[in-house]
Kinemage of the C-alpha trace (Angstrom):
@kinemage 1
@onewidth
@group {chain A} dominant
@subgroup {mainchain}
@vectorlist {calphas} color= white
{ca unk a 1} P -43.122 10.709 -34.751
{ca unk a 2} L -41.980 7.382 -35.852
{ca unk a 3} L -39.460 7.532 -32.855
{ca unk a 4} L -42.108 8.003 -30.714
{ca unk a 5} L -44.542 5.264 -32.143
{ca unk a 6} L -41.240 2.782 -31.661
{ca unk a 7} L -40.815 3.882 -28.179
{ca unk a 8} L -44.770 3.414 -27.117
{ca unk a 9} L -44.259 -0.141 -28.719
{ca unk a 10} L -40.989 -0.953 -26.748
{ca unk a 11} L -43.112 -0.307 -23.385
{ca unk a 12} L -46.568 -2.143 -24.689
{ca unk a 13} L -43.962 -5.291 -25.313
{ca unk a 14} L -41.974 -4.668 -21.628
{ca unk a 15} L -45.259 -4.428 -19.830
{ca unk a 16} L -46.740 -7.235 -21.684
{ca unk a 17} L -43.149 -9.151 -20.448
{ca unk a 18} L -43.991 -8.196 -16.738
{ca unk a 19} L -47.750 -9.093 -16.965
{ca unk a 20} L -46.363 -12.700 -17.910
{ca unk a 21} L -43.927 -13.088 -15.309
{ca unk a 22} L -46.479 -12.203 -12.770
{ca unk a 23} L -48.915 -14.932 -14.245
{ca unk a 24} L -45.841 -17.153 -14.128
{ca unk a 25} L -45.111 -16.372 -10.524
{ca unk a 26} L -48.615 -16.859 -9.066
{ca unk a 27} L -48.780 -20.061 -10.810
{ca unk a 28} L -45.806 -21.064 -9.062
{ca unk a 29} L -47.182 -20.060 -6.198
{ca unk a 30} L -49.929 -22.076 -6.275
């Protein structure tokens, strides 16, 4: 269960990461 609570943590922190690079590249864009 723990493995599982690690693993749903590693993708909340990877999609935050993507999120942020999309903010980053619109900004750019603009």
């Amino acid at each position: 269960m723990g493995d599982r609570d690690t693993q749903l943590r590693a993708v909340a922190i990877y999609d935050r990461r993507l999120s942020i690079v999309q903010q980053l590249q619109q900004a750019c864009a603009y």
